[in-house]
Gaussian input, Z-matrix of N, CA and C with variables (Angstrom, degrees):
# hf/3-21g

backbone

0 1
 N
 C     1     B1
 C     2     B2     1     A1
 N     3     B3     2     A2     1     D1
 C     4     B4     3     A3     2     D2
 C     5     B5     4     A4     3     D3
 N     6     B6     5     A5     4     D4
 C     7     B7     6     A6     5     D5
 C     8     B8     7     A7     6     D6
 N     9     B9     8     A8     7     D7
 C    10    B10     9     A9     8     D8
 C    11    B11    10    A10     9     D9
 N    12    B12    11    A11    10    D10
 C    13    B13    12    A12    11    D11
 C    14    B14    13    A13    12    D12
 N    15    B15    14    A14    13    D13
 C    16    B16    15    A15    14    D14
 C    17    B17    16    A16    15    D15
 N    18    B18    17    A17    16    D16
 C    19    B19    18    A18    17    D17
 C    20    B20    19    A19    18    D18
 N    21    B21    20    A20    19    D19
 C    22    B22    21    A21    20    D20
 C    23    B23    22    A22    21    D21
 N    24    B24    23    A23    22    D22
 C    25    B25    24    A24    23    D23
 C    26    B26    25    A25    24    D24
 N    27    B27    26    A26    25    D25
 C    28    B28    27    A27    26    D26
 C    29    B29    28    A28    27    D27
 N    30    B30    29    A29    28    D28
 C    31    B31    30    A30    29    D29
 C    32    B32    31    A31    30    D30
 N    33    B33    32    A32    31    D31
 C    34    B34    33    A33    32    D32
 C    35    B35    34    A34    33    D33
 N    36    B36    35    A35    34    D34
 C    37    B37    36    A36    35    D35
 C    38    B38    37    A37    36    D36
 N    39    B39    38    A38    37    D37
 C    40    B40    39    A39    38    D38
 C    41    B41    40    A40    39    D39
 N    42    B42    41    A41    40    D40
 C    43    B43    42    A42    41    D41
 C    44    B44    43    A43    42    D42
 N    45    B45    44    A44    43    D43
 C    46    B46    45    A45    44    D44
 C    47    B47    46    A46    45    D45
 N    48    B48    47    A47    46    D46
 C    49    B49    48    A48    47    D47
 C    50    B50    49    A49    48    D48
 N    51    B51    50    A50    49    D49
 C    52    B52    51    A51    50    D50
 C    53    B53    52    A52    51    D51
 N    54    B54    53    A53    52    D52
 C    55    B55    54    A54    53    D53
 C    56    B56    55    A55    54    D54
 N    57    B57    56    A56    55    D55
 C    58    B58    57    A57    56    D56
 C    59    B59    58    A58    57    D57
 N    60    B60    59    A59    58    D58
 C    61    B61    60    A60    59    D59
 C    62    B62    61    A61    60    D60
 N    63    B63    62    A62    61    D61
 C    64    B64    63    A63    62    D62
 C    65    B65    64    A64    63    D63
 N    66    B66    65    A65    64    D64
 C    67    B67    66    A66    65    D65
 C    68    B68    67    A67    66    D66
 N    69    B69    68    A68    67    D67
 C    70    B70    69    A69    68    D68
 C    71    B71    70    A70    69    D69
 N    72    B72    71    A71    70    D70
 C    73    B73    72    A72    71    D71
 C    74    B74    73    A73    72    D72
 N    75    B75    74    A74    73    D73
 C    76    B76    75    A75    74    D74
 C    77    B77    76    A76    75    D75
 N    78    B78    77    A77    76    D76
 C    79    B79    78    A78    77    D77
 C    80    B80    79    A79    78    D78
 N    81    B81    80    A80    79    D79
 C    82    B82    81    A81    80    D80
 C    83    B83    82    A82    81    D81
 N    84    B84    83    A83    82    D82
 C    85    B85    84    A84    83    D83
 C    86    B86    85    A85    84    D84
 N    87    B87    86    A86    85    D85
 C    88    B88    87    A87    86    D86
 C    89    B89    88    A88    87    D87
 N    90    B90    89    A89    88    D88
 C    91    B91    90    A90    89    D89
 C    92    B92    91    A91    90    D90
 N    93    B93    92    A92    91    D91
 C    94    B94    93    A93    92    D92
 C    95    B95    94    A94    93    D93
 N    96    B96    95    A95    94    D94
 C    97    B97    96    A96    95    D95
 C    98    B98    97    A97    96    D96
 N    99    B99    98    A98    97    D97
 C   100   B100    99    A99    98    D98
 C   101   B101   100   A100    99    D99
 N   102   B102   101   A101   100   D100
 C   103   B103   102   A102   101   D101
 C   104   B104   103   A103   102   D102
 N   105   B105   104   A104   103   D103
 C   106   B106   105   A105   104   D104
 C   107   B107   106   A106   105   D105
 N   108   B108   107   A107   106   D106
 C   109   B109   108   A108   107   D107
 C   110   B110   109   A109   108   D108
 N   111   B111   110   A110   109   D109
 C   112   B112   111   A111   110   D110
 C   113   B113   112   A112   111   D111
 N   114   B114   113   A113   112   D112
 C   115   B115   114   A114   113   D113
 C   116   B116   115   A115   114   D114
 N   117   B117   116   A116   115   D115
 C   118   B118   117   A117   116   D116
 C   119   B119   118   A118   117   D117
 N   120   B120   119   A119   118   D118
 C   121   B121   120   A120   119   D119
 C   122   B122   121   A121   120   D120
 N   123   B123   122   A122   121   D121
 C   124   B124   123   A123   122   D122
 C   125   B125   124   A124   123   D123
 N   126   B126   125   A125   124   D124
 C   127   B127   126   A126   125   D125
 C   128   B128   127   A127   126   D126
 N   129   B129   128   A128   127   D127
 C   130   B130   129   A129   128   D128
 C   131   B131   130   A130   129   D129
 N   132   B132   131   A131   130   D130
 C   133   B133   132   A132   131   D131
 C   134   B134   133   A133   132   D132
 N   135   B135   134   A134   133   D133
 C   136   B136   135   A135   134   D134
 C   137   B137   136   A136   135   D135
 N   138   B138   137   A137   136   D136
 C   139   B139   138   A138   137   D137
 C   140   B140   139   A139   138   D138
 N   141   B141   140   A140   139   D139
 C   142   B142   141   A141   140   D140
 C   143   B143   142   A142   141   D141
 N   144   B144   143   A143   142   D142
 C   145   B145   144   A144   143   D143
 C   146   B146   145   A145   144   D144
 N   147   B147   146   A146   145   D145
 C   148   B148   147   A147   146   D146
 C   149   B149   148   A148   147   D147
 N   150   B150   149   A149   148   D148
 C   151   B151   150   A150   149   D149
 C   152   B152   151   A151   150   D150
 N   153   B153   152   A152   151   D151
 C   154   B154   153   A153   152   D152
 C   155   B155   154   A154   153   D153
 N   156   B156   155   A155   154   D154
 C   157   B157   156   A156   155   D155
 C   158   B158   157   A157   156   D156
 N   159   B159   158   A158   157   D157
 C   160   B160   159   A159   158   D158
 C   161   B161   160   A160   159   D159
 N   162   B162   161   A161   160   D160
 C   163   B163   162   A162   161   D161
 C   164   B164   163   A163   162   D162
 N   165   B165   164   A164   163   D163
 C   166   B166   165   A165   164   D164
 C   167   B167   166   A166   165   D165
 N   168   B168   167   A167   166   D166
 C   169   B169   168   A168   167   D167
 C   170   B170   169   A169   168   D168
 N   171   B171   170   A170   169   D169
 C   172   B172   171   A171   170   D170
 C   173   B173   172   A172   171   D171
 N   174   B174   173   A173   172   D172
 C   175   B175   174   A174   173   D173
 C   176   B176   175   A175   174   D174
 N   177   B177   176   A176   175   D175
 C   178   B178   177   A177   176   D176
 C   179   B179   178   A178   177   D177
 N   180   B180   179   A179   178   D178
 C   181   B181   180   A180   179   D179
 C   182   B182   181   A181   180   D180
 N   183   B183   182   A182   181   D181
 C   184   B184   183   A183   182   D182
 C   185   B185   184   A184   183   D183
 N   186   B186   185   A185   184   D184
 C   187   B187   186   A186   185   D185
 C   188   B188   187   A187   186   D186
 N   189   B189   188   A188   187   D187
 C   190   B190   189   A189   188   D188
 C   191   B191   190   A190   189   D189
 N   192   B192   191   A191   190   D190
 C   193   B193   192   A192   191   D191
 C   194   B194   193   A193   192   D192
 N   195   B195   194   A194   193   D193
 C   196   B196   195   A195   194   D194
 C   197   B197   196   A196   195   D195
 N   198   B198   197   A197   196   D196
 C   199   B199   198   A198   197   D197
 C   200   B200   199   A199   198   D198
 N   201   B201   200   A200   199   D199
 C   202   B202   201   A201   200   D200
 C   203   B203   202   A202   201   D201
 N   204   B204   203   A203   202   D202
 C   205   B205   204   A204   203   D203
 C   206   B206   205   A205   204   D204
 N   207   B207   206   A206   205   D205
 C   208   B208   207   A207   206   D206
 C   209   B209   208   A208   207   D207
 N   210   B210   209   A209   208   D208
 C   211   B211   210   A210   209   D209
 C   212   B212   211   A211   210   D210
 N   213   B213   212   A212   211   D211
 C   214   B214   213   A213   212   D212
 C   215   B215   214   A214   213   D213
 N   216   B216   215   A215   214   D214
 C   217   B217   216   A216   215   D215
 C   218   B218   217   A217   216   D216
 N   219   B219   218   A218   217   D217
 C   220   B220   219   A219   218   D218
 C   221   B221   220   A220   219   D219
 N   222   B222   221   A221   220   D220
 C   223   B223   222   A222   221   D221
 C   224   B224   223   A223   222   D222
 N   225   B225   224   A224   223   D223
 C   226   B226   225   A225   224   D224
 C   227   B227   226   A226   225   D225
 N   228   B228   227   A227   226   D226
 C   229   B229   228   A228   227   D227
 C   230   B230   229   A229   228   D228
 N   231   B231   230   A230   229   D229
 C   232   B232   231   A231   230   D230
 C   233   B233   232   A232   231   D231
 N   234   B234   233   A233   232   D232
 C   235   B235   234   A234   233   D233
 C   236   B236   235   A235   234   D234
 N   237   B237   236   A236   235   D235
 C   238   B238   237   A237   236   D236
 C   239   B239   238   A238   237   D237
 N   240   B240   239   A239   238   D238
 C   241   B241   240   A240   239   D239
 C   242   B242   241   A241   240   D240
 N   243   B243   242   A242   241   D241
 C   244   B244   243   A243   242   D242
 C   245   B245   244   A244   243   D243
 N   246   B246   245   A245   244   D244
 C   247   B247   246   A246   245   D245
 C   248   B248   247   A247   246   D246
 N   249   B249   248   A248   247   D247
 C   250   B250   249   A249   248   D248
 C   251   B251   250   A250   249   D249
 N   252   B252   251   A251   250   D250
 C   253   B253   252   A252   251   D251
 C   254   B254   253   A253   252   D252
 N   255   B255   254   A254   253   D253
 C   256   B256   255   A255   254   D254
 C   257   B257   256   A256   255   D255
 N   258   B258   257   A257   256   D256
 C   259   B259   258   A258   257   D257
 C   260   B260   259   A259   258   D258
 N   261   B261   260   A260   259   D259
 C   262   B262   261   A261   260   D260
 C   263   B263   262   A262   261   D261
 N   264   B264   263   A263   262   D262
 C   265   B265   264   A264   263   D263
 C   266   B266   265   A265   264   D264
 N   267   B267   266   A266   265   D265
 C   268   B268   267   A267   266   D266
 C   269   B269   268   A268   267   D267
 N   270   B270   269   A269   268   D268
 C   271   B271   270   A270   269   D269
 C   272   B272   271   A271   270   D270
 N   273   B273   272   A272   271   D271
 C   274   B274   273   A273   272   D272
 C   275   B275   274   A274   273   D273
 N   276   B276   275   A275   274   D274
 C   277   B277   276   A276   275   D275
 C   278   B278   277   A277   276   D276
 N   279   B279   278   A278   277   D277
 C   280   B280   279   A279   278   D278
 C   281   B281   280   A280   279   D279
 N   282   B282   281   A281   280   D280
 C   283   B283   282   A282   281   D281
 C   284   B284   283   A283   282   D282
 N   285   B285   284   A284   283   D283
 C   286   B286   285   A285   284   D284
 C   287   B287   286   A286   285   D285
 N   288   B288   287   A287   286   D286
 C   289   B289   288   A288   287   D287
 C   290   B290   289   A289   288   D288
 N   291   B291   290   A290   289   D289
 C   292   B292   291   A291   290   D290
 C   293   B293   292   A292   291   D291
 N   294   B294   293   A293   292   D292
 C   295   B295   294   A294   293   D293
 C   296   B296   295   A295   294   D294
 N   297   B297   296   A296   295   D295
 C   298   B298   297   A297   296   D296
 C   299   B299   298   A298   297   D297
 N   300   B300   299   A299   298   D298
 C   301   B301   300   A300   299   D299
 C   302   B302   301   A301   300   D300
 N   303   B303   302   A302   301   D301
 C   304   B304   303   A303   302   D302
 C   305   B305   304   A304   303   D303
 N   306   B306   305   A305   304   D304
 C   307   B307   306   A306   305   D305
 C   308   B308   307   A307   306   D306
 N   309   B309   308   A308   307   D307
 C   310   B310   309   A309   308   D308
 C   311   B311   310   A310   309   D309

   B1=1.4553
   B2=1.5255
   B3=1.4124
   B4=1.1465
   B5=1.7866
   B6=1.4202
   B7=1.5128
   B8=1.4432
   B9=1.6588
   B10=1.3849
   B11=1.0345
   B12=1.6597
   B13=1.3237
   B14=1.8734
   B15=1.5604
   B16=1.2180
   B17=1.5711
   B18=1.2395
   B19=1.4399
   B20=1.7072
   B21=1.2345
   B22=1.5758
   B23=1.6611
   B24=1.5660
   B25=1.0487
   B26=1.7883
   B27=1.6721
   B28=1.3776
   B29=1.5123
   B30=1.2815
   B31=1.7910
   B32=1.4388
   B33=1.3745
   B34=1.3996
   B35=1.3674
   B36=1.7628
   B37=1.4534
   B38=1.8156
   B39=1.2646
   B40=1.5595
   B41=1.1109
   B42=1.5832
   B43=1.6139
   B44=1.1928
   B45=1.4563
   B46=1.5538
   B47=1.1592
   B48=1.3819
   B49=1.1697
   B50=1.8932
   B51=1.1056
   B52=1.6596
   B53=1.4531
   B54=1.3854
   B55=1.8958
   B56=1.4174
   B57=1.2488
   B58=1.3566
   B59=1.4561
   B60=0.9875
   B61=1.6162
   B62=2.1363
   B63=1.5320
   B64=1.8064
   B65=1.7734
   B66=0.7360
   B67=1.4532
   B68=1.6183
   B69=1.1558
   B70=1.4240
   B71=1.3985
   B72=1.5148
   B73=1.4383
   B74=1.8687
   B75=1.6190
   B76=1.4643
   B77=1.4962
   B78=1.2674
   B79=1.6275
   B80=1.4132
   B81=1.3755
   B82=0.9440
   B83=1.4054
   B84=1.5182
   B85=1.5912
   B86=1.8722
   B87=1.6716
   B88=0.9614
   B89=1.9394
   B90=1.0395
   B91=1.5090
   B92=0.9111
   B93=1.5269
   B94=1.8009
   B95=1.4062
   B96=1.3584
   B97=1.7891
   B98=1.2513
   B99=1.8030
   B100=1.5835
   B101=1.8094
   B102=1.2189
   B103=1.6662
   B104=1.8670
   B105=1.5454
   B106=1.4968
   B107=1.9820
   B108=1.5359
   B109=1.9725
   B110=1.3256
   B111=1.5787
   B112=1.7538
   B113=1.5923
   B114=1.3657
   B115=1.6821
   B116=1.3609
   B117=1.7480
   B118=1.5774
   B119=1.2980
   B120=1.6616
   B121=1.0152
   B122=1.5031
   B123=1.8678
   B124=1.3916
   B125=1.4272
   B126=1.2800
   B127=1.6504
   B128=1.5707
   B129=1.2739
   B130=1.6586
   B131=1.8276
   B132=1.6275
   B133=1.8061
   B134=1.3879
   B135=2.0887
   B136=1.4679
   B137=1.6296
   B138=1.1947
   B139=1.6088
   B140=1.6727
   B141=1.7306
   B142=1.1415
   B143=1.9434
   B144=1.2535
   B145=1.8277
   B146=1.2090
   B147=1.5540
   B148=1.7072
   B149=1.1450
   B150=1.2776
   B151=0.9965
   B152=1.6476
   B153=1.5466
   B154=1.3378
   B155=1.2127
   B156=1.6658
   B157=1.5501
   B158=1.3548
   B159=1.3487
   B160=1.8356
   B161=1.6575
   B162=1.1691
   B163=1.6763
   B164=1.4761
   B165=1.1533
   B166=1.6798
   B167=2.0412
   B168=1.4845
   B169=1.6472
   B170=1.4247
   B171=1.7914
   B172=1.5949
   B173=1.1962
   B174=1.7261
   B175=1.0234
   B176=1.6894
   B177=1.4488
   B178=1.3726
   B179=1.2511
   B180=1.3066
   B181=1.5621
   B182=1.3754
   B183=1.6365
   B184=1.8199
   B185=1.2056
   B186=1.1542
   B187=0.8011
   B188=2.0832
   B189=1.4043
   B190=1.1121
   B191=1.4434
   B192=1.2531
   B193=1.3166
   B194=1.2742
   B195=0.9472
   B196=1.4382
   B197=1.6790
   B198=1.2338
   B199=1.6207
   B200=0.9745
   B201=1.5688
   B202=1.1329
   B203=1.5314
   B204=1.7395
   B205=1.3784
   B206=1.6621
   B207=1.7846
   B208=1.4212
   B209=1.6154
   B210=1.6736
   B211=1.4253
   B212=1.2921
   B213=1.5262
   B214=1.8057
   B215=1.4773
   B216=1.4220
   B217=1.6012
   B218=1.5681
   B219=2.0574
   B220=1.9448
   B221=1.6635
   B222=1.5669
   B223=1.1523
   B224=1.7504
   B225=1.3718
   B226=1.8191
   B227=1.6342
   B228=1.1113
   B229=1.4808
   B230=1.5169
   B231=1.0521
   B232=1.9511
   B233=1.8055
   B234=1.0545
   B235=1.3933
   B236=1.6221
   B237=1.6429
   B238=1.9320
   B239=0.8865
   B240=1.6763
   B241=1.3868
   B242=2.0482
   B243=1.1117
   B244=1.4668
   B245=1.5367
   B246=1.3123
   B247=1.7842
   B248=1.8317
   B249=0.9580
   B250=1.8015
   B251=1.4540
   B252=1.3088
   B253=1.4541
   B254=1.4926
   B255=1.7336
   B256=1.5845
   B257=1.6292
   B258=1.4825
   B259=1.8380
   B260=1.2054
   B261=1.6786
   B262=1.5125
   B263=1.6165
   B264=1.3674
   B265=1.4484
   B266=1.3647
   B267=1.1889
   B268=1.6451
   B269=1.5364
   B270=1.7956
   B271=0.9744
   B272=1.9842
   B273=1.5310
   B274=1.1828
   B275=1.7421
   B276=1.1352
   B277=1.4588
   B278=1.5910
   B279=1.1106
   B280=1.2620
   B281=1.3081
   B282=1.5448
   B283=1.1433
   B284=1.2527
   B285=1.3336
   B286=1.4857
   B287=2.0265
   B288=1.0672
   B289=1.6927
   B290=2.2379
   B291=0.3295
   B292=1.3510
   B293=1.4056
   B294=1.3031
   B295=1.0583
   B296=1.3739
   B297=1.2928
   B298=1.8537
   B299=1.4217
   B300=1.9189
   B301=1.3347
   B302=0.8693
   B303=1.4164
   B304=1.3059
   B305=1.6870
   B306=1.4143
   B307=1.5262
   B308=1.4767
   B309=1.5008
   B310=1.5128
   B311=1.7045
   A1=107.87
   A2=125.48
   A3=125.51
   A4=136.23
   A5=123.14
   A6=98.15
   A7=118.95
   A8=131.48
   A9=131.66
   A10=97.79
   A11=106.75
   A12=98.00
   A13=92.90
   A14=109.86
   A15=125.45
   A16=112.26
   A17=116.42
   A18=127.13
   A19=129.69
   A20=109.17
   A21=111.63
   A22=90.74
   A23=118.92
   A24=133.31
   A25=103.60
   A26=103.91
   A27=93.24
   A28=116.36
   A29=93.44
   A30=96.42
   A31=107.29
   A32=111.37
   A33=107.77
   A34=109.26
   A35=111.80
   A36=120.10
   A37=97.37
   A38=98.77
   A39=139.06
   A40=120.20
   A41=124.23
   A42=127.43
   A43=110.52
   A44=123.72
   A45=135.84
   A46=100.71
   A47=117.65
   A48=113.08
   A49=103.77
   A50=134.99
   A51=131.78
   A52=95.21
   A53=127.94
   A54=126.39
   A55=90.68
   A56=118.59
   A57=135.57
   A58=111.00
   A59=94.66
   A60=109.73
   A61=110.22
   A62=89.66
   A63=84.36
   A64=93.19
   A65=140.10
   A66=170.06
   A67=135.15
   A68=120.43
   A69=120.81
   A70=126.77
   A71=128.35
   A72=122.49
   A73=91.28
   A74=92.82
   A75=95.10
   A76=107.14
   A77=126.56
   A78=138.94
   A79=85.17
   A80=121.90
   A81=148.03
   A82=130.04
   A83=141.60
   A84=117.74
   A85=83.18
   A86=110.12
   A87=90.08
   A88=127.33
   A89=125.48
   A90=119.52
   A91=122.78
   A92=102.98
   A93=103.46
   A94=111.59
   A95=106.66
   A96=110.68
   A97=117.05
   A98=90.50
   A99=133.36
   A100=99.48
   A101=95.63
   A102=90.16
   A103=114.92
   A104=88.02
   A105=84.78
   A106=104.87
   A107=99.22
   A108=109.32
   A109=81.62
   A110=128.28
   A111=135.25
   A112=101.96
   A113=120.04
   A114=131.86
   A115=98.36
   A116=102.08
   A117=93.66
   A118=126.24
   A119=119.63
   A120=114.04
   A121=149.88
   A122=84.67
   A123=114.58
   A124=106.26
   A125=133.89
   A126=147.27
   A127=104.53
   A128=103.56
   A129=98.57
   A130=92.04
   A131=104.54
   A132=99.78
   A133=77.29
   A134=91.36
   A135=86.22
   A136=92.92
   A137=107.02
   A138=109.73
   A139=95.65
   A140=111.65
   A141=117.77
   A142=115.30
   A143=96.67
   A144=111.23
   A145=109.25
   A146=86.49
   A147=100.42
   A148=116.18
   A149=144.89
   A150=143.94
   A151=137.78
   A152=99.88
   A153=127.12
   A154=102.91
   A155=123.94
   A156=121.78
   A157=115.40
   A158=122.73
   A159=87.13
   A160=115.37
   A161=118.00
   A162=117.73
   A163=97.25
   A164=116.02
   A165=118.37
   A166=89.77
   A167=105.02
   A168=93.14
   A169=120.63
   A170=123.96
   A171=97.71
   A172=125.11
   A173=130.17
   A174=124.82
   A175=133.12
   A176=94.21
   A177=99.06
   A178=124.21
   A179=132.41
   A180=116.54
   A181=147.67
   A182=87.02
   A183=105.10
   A184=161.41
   A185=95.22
   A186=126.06
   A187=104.77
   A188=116.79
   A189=106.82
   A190=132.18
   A191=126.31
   A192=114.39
   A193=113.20
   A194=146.58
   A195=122.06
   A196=111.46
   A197=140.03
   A198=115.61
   A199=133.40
   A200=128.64
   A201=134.67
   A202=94.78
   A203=116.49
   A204=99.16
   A205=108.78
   A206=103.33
   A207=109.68
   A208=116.15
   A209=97.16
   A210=84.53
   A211=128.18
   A212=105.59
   A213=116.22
   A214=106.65
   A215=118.21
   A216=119.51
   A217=118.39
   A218=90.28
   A219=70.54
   A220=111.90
   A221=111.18
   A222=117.40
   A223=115.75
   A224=75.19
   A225=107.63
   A226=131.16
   A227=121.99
   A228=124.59
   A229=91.44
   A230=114.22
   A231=133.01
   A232=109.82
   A233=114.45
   A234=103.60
   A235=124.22
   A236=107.36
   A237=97.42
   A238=87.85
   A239=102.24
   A240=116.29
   A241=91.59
   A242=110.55
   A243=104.46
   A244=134.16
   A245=87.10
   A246=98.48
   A247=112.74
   A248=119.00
   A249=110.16
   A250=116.48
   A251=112.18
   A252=130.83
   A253=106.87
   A254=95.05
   A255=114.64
   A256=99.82
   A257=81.14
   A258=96.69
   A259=111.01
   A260=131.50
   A261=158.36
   A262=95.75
   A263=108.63
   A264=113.38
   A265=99.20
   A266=126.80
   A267=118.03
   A268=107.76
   A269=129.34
   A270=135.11
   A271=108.49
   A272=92.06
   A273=89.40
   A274=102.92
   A275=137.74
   A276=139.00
   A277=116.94
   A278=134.15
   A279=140.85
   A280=125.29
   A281=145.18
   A282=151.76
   A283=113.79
   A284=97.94
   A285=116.20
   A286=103.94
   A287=87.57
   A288=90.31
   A289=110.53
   A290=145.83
   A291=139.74
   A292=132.12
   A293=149.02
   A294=162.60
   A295=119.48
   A296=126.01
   A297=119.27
   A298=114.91
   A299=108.83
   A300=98.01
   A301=126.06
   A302=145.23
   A303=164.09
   A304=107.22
   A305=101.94
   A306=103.82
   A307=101.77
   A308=120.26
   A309=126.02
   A310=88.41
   D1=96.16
   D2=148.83
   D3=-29.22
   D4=80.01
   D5=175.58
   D6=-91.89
   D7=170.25
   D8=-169.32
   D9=-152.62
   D10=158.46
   D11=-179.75
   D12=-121.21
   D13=20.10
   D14=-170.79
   D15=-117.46
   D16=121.61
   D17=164.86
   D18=-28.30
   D19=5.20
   D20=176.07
   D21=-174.79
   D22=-167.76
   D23=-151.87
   D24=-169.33
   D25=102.95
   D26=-166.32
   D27=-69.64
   D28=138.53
   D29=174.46
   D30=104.94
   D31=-23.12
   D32=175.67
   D33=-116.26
   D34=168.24
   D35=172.86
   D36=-124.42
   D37=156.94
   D38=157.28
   D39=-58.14
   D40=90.59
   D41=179.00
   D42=-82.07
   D43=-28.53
   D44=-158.32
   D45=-139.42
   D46=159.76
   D47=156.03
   D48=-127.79
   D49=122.39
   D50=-150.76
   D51=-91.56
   D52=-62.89
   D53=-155.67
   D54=152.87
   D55=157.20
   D56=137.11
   D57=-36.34
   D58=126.28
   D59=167.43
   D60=-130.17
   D61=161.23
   D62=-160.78
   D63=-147.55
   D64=171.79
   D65=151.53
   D66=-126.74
   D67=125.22
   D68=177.59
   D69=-127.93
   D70=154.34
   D71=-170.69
   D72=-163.22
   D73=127.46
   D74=165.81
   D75=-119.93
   D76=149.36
   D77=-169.46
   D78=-124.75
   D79=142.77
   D80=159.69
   D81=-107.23
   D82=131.82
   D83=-133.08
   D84=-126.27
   D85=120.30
   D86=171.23
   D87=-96.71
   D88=-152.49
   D89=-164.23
   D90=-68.53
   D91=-41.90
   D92=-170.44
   D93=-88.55
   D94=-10.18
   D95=158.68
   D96=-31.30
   D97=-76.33
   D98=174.00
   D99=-23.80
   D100=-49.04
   D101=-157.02
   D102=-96.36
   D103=-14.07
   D104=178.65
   D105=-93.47
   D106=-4.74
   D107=-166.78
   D108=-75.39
   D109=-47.47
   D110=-153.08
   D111=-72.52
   D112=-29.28
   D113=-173.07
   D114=-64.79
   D115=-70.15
   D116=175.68
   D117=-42.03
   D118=-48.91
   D119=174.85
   D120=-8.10
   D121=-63.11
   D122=174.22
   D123=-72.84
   D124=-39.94
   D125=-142.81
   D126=-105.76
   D127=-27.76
   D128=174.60
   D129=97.40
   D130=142.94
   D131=176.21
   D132=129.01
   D133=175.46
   D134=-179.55
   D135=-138.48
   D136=167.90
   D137=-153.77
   D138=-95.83
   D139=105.68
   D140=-166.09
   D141=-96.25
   D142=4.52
   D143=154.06
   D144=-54.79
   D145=-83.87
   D146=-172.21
   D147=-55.96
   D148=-22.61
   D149=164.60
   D150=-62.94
   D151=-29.12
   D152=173.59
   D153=-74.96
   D154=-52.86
   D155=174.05
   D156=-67.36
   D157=-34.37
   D158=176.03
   D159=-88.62
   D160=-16.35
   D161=143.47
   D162=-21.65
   D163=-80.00
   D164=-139.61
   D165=-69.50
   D166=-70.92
   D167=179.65
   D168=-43.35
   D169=-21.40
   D170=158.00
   D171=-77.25
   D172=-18.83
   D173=154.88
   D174=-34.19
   D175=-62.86
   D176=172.72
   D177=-73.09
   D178=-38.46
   D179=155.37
   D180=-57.32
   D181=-12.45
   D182=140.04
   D183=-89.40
   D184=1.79
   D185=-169.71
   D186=-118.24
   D187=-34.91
   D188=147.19
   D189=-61.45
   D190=-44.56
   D191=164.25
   D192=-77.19
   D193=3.24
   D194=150.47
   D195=-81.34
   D196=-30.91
   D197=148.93
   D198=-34.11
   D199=-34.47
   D200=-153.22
   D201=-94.27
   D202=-25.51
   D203=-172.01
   D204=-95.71
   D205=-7.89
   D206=174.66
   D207=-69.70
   D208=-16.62
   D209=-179.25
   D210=-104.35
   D211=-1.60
   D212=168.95
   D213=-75.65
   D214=-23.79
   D215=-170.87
   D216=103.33
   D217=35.93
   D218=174.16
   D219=-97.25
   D220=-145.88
   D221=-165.16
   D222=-142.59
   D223=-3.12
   D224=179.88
   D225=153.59
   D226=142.74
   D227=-157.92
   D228=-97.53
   D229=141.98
   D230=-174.52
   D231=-114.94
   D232=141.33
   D233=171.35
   D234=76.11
   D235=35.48
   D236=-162.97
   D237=-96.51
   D238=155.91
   D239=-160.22
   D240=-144.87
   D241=115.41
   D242=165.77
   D243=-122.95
   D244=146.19
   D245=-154.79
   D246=-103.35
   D247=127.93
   D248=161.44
   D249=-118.84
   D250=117.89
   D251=155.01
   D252=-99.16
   D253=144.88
   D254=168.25
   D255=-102.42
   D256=136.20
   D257=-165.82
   D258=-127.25
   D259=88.93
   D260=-157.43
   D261=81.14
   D262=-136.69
   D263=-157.81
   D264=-110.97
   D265=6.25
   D266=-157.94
   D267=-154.28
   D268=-6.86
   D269=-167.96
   D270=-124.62
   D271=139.56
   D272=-169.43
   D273=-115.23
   D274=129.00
   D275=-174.15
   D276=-107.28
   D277=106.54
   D278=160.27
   D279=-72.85
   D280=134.71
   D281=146.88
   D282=-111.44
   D283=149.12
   D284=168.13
   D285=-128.02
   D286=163.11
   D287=-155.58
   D288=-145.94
   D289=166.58
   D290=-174.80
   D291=152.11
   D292=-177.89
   D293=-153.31
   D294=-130.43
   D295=83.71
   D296=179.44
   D297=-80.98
   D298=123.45
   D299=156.42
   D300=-171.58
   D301=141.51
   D302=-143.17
   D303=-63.98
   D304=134.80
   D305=-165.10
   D306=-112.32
   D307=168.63
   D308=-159.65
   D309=-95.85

């Protein structure tokens, strides 16, 4: 499965075009994250929790939309585009978003 974050794919053409397809993942940050992310803060470094978790929720929201486009029958998603919203005070939400479609 080819993904892009580009409107075509050199060398190839577009047989299909499938739907939007999307993926999502929310991480939730727990305390002692919170408190060891705020240490660095002060101390200089970079807060390698949080960092590891939204790694992993872009994983998985890429990994969800790419099922979704494995299962209409594409050949690669065109155009991904990924997004983060903070969702209440403590949750962080990833999407991934894109275009499935069948290649010549």
């Amino acid at each position: 499965m080819l993904i892009v974050t580009t409107d075509t794919i050199e060398g190839r053409e577009v047989a299909d075009y499938l739907g939007i397809v999307s993926g999502d993942a929310i991480v939730g940050a727990n305390i002692f994250r919170d408190v060891f992310a705020r240490v660095r803060d002060v101390v200089g470094g970079r807060a390698g929790g949080y960092e590891k978790a939204l790694r992993g929720a872009k994983e998985h929201a890429l990994e969800d939309m790419v099922n979704e486009a494995q299962a209409r029958g594409a050949d690669a998603v065109l155009a991904v585009d990924l997004d983060y919203e903070v969702v209440g005070d403590s949750m962080l939400m990833v999407s991934a978003n894109g275009t499935a479609v069948k290649l010549k």
